[in-house]
Structures are given as structure tokens and as C-alpha cells.
C-alpha positions as CSV (number, residue, x, y, z in Angstrom):
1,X,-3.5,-102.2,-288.6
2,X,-5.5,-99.8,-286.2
3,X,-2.2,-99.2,-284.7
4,X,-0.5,-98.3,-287.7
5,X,-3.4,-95.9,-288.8
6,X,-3.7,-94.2,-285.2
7,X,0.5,-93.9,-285.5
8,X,0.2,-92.2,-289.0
9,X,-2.5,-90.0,-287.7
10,X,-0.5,-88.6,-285.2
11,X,2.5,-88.3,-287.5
12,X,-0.3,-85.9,-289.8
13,X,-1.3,-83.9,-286.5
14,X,2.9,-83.6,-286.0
15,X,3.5,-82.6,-289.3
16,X,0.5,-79.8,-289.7
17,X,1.8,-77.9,-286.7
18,X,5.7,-78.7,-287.3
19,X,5.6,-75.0,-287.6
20,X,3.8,-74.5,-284.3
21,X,5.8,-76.7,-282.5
22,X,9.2,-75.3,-283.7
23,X,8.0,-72.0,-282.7
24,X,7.4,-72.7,-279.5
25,X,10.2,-74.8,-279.3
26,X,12.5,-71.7,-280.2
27,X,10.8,-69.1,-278.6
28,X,11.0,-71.2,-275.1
29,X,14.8,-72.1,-275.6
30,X,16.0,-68.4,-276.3
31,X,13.8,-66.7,-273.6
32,X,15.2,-68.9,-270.9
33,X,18.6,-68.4,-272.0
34,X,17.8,-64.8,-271.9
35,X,16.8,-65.0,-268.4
36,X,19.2,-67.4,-267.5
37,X,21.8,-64.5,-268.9
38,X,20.5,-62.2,-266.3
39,X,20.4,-63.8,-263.7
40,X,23.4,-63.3,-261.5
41,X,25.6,-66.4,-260.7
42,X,25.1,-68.7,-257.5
43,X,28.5,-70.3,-255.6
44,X,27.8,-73.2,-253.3
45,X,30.2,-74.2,-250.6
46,X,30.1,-77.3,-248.7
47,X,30.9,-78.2,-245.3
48,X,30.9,-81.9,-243.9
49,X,30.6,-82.8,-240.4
50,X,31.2,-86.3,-238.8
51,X,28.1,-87.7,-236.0
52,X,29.7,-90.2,-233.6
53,X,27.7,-92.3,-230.9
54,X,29.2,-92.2,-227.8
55,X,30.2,-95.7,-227.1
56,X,27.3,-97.8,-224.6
57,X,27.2,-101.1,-223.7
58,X,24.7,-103.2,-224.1
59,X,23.6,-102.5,-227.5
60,X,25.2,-104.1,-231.1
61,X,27.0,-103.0,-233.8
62,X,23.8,-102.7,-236.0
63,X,21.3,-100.6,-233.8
64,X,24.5,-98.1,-232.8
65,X,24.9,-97.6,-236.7
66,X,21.1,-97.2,-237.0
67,X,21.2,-95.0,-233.8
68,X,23.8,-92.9,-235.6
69,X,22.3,-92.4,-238.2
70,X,19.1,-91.3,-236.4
71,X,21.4,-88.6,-234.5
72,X,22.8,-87.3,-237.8
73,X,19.0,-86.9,-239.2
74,X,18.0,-85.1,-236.1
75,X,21.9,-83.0,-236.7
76,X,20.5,-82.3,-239.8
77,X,17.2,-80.3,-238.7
78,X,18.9,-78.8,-235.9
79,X,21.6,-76.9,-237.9
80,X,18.8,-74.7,-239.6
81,X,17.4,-73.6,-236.4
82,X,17.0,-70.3,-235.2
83,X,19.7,-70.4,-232.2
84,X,22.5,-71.3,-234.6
85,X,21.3,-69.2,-237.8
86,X,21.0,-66.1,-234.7
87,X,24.6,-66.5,-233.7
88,X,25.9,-66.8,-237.3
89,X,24.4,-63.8,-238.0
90,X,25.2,-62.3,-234.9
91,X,28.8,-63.4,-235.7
92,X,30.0,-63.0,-239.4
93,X,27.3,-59.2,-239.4
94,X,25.1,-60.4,-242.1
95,X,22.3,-58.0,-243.0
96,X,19.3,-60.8,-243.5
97,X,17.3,-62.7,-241.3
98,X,17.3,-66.1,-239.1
99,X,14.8,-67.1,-242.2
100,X,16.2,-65.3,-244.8
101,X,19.8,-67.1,-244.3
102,X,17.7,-70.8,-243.5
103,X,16.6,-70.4,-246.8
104,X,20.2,-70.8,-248.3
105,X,21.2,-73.5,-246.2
106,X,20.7,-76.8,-247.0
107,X,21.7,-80.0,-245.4
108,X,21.6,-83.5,-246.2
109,X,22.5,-86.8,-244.4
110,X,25.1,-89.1,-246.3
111,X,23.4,-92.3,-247.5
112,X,24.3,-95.1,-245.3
113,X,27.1,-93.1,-243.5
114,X,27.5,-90.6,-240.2
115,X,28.2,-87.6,-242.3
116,X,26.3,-85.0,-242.5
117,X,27.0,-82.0,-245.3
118,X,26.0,-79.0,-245.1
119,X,26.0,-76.3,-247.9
120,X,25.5,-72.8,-248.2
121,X,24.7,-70.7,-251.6
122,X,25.9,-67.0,-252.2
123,X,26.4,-64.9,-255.1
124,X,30.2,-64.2,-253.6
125,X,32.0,-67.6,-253.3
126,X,34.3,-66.6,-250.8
127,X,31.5,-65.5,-248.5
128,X,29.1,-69.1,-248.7
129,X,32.5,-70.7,-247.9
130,X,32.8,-68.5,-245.0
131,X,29.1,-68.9,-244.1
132,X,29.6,-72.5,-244.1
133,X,32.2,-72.9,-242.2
134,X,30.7,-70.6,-239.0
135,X,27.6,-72.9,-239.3
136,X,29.9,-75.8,-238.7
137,X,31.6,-74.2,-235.6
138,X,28.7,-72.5,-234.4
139,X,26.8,-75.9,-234.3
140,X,29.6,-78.0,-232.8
141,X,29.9,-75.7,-229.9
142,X,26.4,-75.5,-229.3
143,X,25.8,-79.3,-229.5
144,X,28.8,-79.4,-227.1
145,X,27.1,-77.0,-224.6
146,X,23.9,-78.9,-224.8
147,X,25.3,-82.6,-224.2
148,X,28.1,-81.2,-221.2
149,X,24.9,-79.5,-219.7
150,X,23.5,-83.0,-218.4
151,X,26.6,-82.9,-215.7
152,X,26.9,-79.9,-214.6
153,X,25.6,-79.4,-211.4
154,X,26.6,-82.7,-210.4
155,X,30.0,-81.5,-211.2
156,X,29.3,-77.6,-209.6
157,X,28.2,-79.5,-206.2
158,X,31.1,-81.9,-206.1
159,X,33.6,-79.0,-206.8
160,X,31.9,-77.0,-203.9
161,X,32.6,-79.5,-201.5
162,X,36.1,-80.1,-202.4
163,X,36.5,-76.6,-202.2
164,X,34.7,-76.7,-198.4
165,X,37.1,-79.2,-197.7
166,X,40.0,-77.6,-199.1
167,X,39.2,-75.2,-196.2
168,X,39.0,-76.9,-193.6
169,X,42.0,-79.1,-194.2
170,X,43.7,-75.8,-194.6
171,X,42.5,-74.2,-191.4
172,X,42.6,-77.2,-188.8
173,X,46.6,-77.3,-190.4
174,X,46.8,-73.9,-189.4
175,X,45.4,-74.3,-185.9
176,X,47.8,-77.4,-185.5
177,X,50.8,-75.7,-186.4
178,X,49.9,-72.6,-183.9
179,X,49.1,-75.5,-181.3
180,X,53.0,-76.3,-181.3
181,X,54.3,-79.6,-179.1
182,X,52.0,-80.2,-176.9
183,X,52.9,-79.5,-172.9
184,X,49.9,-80.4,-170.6
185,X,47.3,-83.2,-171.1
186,X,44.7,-80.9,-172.6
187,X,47.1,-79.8,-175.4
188,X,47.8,-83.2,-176.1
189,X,44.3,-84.4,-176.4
190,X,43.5,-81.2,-178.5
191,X,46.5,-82.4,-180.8
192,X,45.2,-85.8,-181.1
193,X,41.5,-84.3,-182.3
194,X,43.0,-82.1,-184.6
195,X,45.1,-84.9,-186.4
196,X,42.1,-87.3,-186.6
197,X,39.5,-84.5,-187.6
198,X,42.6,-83.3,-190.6
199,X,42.5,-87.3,-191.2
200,X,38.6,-87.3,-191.9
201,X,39.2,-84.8,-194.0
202,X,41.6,-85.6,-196.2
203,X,39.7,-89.5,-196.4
204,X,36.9,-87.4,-197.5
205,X,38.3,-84.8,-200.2
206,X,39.8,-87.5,-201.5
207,X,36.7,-89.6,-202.2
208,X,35.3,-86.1,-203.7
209,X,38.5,-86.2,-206.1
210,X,37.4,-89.9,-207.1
211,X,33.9,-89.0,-207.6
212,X,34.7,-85.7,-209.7
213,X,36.9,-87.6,-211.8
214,X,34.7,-90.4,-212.5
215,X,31.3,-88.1,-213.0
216,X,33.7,-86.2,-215.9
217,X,35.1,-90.1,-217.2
218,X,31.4,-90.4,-217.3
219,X,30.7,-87.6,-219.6
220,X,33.5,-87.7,-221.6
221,X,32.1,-91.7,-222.2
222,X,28.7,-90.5,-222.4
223,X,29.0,-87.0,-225.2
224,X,28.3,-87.8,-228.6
225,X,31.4,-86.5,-230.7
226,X,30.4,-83.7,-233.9
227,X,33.6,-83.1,-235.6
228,X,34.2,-81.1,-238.6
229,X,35.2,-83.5,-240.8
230,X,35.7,-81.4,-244.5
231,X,35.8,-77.8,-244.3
232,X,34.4,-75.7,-247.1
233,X,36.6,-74.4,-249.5
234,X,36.0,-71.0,-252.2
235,X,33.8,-72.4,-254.8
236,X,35.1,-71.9,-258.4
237,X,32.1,-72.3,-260.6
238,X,29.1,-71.3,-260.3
239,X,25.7,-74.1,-259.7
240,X,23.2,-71.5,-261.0
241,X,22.0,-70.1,-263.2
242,X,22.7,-73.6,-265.8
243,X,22.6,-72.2,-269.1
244,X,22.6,-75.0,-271.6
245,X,20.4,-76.9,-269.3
246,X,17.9,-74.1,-269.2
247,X,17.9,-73.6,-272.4
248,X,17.7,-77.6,-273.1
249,X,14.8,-78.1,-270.6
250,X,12.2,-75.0,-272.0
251,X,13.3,-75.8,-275.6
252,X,11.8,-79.7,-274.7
253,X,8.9,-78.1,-272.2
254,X,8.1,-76.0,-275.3
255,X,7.7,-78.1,-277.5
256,X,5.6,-80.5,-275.8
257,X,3.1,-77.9,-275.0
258,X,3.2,-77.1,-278.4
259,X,2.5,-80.2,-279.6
260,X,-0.5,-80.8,-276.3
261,X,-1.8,-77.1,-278.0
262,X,-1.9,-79.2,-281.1
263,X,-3.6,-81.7,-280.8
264,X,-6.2,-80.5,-278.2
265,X,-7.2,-77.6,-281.5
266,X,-6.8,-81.3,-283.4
267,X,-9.7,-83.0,-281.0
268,X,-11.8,-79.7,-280.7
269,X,-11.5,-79.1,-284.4
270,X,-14.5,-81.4,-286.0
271,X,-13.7,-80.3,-289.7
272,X,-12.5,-82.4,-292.4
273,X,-9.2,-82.4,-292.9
274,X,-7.2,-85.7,-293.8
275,X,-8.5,-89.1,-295.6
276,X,-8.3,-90.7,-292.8
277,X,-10.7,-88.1,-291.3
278,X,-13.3,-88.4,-294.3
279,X,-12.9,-92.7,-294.0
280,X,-14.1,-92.4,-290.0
281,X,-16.7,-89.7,-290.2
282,X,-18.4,-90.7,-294.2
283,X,-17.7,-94.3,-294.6
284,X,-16.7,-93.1,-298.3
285,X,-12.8,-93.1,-300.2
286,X,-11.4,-90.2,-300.5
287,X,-10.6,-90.2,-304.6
288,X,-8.5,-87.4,-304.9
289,X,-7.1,-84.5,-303.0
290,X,-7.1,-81.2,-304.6
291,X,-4.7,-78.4,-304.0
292,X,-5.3,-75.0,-302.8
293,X,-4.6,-72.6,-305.5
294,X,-2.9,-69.5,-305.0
295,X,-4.7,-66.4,-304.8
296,X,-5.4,-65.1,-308.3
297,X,-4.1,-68.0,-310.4
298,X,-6.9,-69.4,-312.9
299,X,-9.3,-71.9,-311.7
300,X,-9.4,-73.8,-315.1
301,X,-6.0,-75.2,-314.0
302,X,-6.7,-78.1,-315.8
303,X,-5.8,-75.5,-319.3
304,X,-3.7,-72.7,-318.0
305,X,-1.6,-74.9,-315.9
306,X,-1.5,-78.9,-317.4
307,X,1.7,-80.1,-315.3
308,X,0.9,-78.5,-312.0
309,X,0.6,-81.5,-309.1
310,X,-3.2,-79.6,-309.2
311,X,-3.7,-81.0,-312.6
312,X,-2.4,-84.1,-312.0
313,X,-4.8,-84.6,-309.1
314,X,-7.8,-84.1,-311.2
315,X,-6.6,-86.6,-313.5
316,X,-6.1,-89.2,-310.4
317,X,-9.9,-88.0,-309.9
318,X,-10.6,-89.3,-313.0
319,X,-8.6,-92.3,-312.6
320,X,-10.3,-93.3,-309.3
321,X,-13.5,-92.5,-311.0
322,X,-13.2,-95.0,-313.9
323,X,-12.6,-97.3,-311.0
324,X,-15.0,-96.7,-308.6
325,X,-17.7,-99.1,-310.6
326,X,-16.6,-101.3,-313.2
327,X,-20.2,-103.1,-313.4
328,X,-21.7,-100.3,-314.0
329,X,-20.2,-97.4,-316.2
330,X,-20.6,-93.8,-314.5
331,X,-21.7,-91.9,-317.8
332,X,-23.5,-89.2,-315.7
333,X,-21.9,-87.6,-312.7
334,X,-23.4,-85.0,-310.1
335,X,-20.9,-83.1,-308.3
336,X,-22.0,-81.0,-305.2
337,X,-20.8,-80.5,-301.5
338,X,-22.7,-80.2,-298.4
339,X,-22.6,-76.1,-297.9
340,X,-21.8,-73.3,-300.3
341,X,-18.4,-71.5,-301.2
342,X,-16.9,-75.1,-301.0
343,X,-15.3,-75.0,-304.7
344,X,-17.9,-77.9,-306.5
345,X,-17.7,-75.8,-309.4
346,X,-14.3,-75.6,-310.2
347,X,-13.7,-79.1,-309.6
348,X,-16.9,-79.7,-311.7
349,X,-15.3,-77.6,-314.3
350,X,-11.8,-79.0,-314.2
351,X,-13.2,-82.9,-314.0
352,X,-15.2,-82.3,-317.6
353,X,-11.8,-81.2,-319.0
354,X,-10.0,-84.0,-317.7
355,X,-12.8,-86.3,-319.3
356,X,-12.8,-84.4,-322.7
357,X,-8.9,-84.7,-322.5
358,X,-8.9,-88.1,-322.3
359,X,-10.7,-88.2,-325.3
360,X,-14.3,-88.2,-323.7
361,X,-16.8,-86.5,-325.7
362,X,-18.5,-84.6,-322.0
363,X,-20.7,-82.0,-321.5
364,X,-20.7,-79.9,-318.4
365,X,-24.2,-79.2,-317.3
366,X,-24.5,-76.1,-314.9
367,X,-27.8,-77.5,-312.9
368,X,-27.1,-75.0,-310.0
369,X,-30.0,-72.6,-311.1
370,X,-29.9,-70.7,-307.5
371,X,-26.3,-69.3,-308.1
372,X,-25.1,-70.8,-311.8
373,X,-21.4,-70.0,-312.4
374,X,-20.0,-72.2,-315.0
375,X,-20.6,-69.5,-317.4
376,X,-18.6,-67.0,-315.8
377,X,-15.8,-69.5,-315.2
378,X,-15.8,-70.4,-319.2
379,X,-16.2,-66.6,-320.2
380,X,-19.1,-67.4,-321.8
381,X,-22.3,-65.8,-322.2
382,X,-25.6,-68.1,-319.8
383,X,-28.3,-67.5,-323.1
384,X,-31.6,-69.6,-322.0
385,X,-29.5,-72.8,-321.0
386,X,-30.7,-75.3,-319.3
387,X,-33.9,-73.3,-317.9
388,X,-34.7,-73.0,-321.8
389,X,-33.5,-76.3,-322.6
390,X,-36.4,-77.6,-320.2
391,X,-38.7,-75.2,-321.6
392,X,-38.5,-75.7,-324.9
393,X,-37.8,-79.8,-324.5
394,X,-34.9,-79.8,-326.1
395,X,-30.7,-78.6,-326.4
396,X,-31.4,-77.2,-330.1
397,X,-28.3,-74.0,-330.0
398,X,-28.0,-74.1,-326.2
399,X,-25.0,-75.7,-326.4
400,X,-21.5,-73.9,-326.1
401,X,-17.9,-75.3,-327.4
402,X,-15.0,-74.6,-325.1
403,X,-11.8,-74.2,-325.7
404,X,-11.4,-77.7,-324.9
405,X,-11.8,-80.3,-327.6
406,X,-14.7,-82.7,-326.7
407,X,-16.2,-80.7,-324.1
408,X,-19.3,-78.5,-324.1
409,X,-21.0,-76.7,-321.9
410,X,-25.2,-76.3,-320.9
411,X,-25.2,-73.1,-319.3
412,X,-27.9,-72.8,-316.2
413,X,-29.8,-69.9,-318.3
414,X,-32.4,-67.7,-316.2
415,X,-33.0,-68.2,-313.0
416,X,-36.2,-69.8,-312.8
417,X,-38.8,-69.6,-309.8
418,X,-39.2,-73.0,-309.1
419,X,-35.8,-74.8,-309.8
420,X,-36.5,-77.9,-308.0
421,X,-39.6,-78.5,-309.9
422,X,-38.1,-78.2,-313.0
423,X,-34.4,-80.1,-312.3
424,X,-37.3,-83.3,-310.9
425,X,-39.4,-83.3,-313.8
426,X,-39.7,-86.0,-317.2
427,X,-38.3,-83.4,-319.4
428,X,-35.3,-83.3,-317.2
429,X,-34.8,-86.8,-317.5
430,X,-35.7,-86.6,-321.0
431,X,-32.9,-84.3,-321.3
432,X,-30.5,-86.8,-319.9
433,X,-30.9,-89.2,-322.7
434,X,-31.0,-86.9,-325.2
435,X,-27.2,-85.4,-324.1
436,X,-26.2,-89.6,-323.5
437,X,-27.0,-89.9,-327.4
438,X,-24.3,-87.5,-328.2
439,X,-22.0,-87.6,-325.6
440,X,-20.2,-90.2,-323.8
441,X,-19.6,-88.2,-320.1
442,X,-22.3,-86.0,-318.6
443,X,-20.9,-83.8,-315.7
444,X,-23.6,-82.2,-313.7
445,X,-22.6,-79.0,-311.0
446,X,-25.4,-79.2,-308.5
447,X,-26.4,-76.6,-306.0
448,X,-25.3,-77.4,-302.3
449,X,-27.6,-80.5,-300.4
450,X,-28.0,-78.9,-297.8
451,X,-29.6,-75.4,-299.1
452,X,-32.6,-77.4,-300.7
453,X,-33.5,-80.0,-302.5
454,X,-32.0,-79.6,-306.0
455,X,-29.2,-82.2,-305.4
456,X,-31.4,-84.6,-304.0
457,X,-33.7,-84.4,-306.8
458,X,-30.8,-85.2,-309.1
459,X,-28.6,-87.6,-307.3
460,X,-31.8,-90.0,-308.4
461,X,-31.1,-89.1,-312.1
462,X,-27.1,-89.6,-312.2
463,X,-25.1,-92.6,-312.0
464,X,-23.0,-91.1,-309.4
465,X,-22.2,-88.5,-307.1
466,X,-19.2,-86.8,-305.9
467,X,-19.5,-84.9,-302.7
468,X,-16.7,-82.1,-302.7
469,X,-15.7,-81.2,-299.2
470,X,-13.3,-78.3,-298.7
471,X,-10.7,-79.3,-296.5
472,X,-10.4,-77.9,-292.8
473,X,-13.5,-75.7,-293.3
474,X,-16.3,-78.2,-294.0
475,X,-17.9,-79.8,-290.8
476,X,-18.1,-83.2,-290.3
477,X,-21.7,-83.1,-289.1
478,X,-22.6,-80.9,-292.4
479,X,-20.8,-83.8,-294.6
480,X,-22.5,-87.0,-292.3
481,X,-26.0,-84.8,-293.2
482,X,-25.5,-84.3,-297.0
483,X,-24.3,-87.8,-297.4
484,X,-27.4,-89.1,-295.2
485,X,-29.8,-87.0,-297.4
486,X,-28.2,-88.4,-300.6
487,X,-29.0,-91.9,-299.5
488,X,-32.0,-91.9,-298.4
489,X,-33.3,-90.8,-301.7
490,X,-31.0,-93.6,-303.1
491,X,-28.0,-91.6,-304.3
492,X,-24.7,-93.9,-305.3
493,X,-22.4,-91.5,-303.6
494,X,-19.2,-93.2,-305.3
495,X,-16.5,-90.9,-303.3
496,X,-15.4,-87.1,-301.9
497,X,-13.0,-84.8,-303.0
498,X,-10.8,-82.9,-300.6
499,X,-10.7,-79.5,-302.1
500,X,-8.3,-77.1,-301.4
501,X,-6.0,-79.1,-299.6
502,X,-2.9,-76.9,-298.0
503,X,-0.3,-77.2,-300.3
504,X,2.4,-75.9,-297.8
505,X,1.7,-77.2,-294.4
506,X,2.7,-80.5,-294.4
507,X,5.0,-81.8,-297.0
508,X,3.2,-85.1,-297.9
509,X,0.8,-83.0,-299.8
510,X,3.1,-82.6,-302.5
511,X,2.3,-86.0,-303.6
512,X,-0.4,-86.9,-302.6
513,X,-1.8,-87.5,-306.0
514,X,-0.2,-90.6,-306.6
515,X,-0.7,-91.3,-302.8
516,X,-4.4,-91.3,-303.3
517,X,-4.2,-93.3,-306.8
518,X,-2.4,-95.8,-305.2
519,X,-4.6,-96.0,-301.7
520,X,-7.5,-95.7,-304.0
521,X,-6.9,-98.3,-306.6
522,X,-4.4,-100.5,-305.7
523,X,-4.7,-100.4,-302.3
524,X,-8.0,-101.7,-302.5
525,X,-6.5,-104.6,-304.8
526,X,-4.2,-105.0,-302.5
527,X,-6.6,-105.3,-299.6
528,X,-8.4,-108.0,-301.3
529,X,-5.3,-110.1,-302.0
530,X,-4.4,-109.8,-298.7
531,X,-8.5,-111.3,-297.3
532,X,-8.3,-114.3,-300.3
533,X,-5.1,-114.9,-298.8
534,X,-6.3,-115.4,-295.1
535,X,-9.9,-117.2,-296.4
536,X,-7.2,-119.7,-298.1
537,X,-4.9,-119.8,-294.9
538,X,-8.2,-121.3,-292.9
């Protein structure tokens, strides 16, 4: 049930700032398309390079896959390094920095494969293919220079000796051709040293041969392979700026903010504003909810405008009234609020109608000697009132016909200097059964609680009071203060009234008449089927 009241609560907070929230959601959605317009379009081309492990012995299929894949990840931060971004530049004349083009690189390793891909955004297409591309060569070569660097010298100081040897085979055949066939013993010993130095030789270069070879087999076996494995290719379409999804994303980021907004002004905002609001902070029902009225329109609604829904409301008030104690009749109400300019005496004035209208003979008794204006409402003229009423000890010609059958009115009179004396004294209550004699509703407008002690005084008089709150203006500490005071001079505060409830923010206030007859009444009936039910069930 808590659930169900916290979810409707939030529904309430939704539906109050719909208008908020749409705004927001609008304004976000059409600024980034706006700037999504503007913003010139982004190509990205793609280039895809293949990482093999040169093949080793000794290790398994596993950790050269893992190795691989190790070597592509370190592939992948080398490619946005300053030598290869330098010699792109250098290359392809690009006005920008090593940085600057880093920036628009970006390269990511293949899940679970050896490929590595490496893509490059521009605002020309052909140009990021191009760019892409001369990464991809640039890097191979480099990585090629790198790795064939390990040999070398190795292979610089075995070419140097072949090419030593080279020379001296070359020379010593020289000598032995100038030497001729040998005639004396000395030539024919220097013949025979020749042709076994040429033999060393030869024996020798070709072990250098061997060697060389096998030092290059070595590093052919020992060179990772890069390969290019995709080029790029002119991009089409462009992957920024994404209109729709722009749009899409600030439309929903709108209106979430929006709604935060909303209901962080909902948890800083500690006015009365819902039922549920005056349930938490009073511990009372809400009996009716009362509309705003549009500026100018008469405030005796309950005559110059019968079939309004702010009619109907008062008569739910009524309704809710007869209801609220069915031990004990409520013949004599006081209506007040906890501050001023909160509307008691309208609804004071449009509650006696509905009485006299449902064929209540009531009198409206303007107690609210401090700023009386019943009289004014009524168009009627104050006389002495109730001030000379209490005077004189009795009503004799102070009281006024309306308009309204059944329903007169006891003007407050003169403005006496001592109103609370007067409202708490025997003649006052006096008064009270004299009007009960000839009338079967009393309807008393009090001043405010909390700007003295008139209400106070009375609420111990009446048979009930009804504390009228105006809604989203009225503090909650104000109403938990006037209701406190009421009770502790042992007030029956029966119920508020929600006055000038918004009308057009929030579409559930068009009926919330019957809504509160129903919650009021019924639901309450319903409530108590509901515990017999579970008291039967155990």
C-alpha cells in the first residue's frame, strides 16, 4: 500500500511539471539538432594490419597465440607514436602536428584475433583513407627496420670478410697465373704454396658463405611478419555528427534533468500541495479540494456559477461534512486557516450556501472582528453585528437575508478593542444557543490561528472546525502549528480544505470532486471492510 501511495506520488510530481519536463525535453532535442546541423561532417577510414609471431620452438600453440596477441597490443601503441606520426606528416605535407594528427588516429586490437585496425577521421574522406593507408606502410617499414636491425652487424662483419677474401683469392690467382709453369725448384715450390694458400682460401670464403646464409635463414625465422591485411577504402558516409541520435540522446538527457529539477523544487518545497501531502504532515482528511478561480469571476460561485466543478466541490464539502461525525451532529462549524489571505472566507461563504441549499436553515456568522469581510462579499451593509449583538445580548434586527433562501448572515459590526474578550465570553455562548433555536447550521468565519487567539477561543464553542489551507502557498510548519494550537484547547478539527487548487496544471484536478467524495467517504468504508475482513481471516 506504501508502495502504491509513494508510486502515485511520484506520478502527481510527474504530472505538475509535465509542462516543465516537455520543455526541456524540446528545447534540448532542437538545440542539439541545431548544433549537430552545424557541425561539419566526419569520414572514418579503416586500415587493418595482420601481427604474426615468428615461428620458435619450444613454446605451444596457446602461449604463441597469447604472445601474439601481446605483440599486436604493444603494435597498437606504437602506431600513434611520434616517429611514425613525423614521417606521415613528413610524407603526405599535412599542416598539423605529431599530436594534432595522434589525436585522429585511433587503433584497436581485434578481440581474440592478430588483427589490428587502425582508423583515421577527416572531414575529406578521400584524404583519412589516404592517411590511413601511409600509417599502415609507414609502420610496417619501420617495424621491419627495427626487427632486421638485431643482425646487422653480424651480417656487415661477415660480408667484410667475404669481401677480404674475395681479394685475396683474386690476387694470389693473379700471381699464379703470372708465375706460369714452373722451371727451377724454387718456382715449383712457390707454385705449390700458392695453390694451397688459394685452397685455404676458398675453404674459408666458403664457410663465410655458409655462415651468411644461415645468420639471414636466422632472421628471416626470427622477424615477426606485419602485413597489411585490408587497406582503407574512401568512406561514403559520414560517422559524425549523428543527427537523430543527437537529437534522441539531449531530448532523453533533458528530460531527465527536467524531471531531477522537479522533484528537487518538490523536496525543497515544504508547502501544502496534494492530499497526500496534508495526510503526512496533519494527520487530518482532506474533505474537499477547491478550485482556483479565475481572476475577476465572483467568489459566491456557489450562486453566480451552480454547475462549475468549483461548485460541485463545495457540495462534496458538504457531503464529507455530514459524514465526518455521525454520533455527533456538526450544527456549528468554525472555519479558519493557519495565516491570512488564505480564502476562509469565501469558502465560509460558499459552504453556508451549500447548507441553505440543501434546505439548511444556516446562518453565516462573520466572527473575524480584526478584518470582517462577509459583508463586503454579500454586498451588504456591517450595522452593529455581532459586536452589537454581544453588546446588547441579543440578534434583535442584526440579522441580514441573502439572496439565498435559508441563509442569513451576522455581520462582524464595529471593530471592537478587545475582540478576544468578547468572542470568549457567556454572552457569546449565549448567543450560540439563541441562533441553534432558530437555525439548524451555524457557520462561523474565524480570524487566522495563528495572528491571535480568536480561533482558539472559539474552536471550544463549535462542534467542529475546518482548517482551510491554500494550496502550494500555505507551509506545512504554519498548518502542523494552527492544528497543534486547536487541540490543545480541545478543538475537534474534523478536516482541511485545499483551497485554490490549480485547475490547469495537472489534469486529475478536473475531478477531483468526486475523487475526494469517494476517498473521503467510501474509501474509508472501504478501508474498514477491508480490516473486518483480515480480523475474520485470523
Amino acid at each position: 500500500m506504501e508502495e502504491e501511495i509513494d508510486l502515485r506520488q511520484y506520478l502527481q510530481v510527474l504530472r505538475r511539471w509535465v509542462w516543465l519536463i516537455l520543455g526541456c525535453t524540446v528545447v534540448a532535442a532542437l538545440a542539439a539538432f541545431i548544433v549537430s546541423s552545424q557541425l561539419p561532417p566526419v569520414y572514418s577510414a579503416s586500415v587493418t594490419l595482420l601481427v604474426r609471431l615468428a615461428p620458435s620452438s619450444g613454446i605451444n600453440e596457446y602461449t604463441a597465440v597469447l604472445t601474439s596477441e601481446r605483440l599486436a597490443t604493444t603494435y597498437s601503441k606504437m602506431i600513434t607514436g611520434r616517429p611514425v606520426m613525423e614521417e606521415v606528416i613528413q610524407q603526405m605535407g599535412l599542416p598539423e602536428t605529431a599530436g594534432q594528427l595522434a589525436k585522429r588516429v585511433k587503433v584497436e586490437v581485434l578481440r581474440d584475433t592478430q588483427l589490428v585496425r587502425v582508423s583515421v577521421e577527416d572531414t575529406d574522406p578521400a584524404r583519412a583513407a589516404d592517411i590511413a593507408n601511409t600509417i599502415a606502410t609507414v609502420f610496417v617499414k619501420q617495424t621491419q627496420a627495427i626487427q632486421q636491425s638485431r643482425y646487422a652487424d653480424s651480417l656487415t662483419s661477415l660480408q667484410a670478410q667475404m669481401d677480404e677474401l674475395a681479394r685475396l683469392i683474386q690476387e694470389t690467382q693473379i700471381e699464379l697465373e703470372r708465375l706460369g709453369e714452373p722451371r727451377t725448384e724454387q718456382d715449383k715450390a712457390r707454385k705449390a704454396q700458392l695453390e694451397s694458400i688459394l685452397a685455404g682460401y676458398r675453404n674459408t670464403y666458403v664457410g663465410l658463405v655458409q655462415s651468411y646464409e644461415q645468420l639471414r635463414l636466422t632472421a628471416s625465422q626470427s622477424t615477426d611478419t606485419l602485413i597489411v591485411f585490408e587497406e582503407a577504402r574512401v568512406p561514403t558516409e559520414p560517422v559524425r555528427p549523428r543527427k537523430l541520435m543527437n537529437t534522441a540522446l539531449a531530448g532523453v538527457l533533458g528530460a531527465m534533468v527536467a524531471a531531477g529539477a522537479a522533484f528537487v523544487i518538490e523536496y525543497l518545497d515544504d508547502t501544502l500541495k496534494t492530499p497526500d501531502d496534508v495526510n503526512r504532515t496533519l494527520g487530518l482528511p482532506t474533505l474537499s479540494a477547491i478550485g482556483r478561480l479565475e481572476e475577476g469571476q465572483n467568489e459566491l460561485i456557489m450562486t453566480a456559477d451552480p454547475l462549475s466543478p468549483v461548485s460541485e466541490a463545495f457540495r462534496v464539502l458538504r457531503t464529507n461534512i455530514r459524514y465526518s461525525s455521525v454520533d455527533r451532529p456538526l450544527q456549528v462549524l468554525l472555519v479558519t486557516s493557519p495565516g491570512p489571505e488564505e480564502g476562509k472566507s469565501v469558502v465560509a461563504a460558499n459552504l453556508a450556501m451549500a447548507l441553505a441549499q440543501a434546505g439548511l436553515r444556516t446562518v453565516l456568522l462573520d466572527a473575524d472582528m480584526r478584518r470582517p469581510r462577509l459583508h463586503r462579499l454579500f454586498g451588504l451593509h456591517p450595522r452593529e453585528g455581532l459586536t452589537g449583538a454581544l453588546l446588547a445580548g441579543n440578534t434583535d434586527g442584526r440579522l441580514q437575508p441573502t439572496e439565498v433562501e435559508g441563509l442569513s448572515i451576522l455581520p462582524a459590526g464595529e471593530k471592537p478593542p478587545n475582540p478576544v474578550e468578547l468572542l470568549g465570553s457567556q454572552r457569546m455562548r449565549e448567543l450560540r444557543e439563541e441562533l441553534l433555536k432558530s437555525f439548524d447550521a451555524i457557520v462561523v468565519d474565524s480570524p487566522p490561528v495563528l495572528i491571535g487567539a480568536d480561533a482558539a477561543v472559539l474552536g471550544q464553542m463549535v462542534d467542529g472546525v475546518l482548517l482551510v489551507v491554500n494550496a502550494g502557498e500555505t507551509r506545512r510548519d504554519m498548518a502542523r502549528q494552527a492544528v497543534e494550537s486547536l487541540r490543545q484547547v480541545g478543538a475537534n478539527v474534523i478536516g482541511v480544505v485545499l483551497n485554490r487548487v490549480p485547475t490547469r496544471r495537472g489534469g486529475y484536478y478536473y475531478y477531483y470532486p468526486h475523487y475526494y467524495y469517494y476517498q473521503g467517504y467510501y474509501g474509508e468504508e472501504k478501508a474498514k471492510g477491508k480490516r473486518h475482513r483480515k480480523r475474520r481471516r485470523a
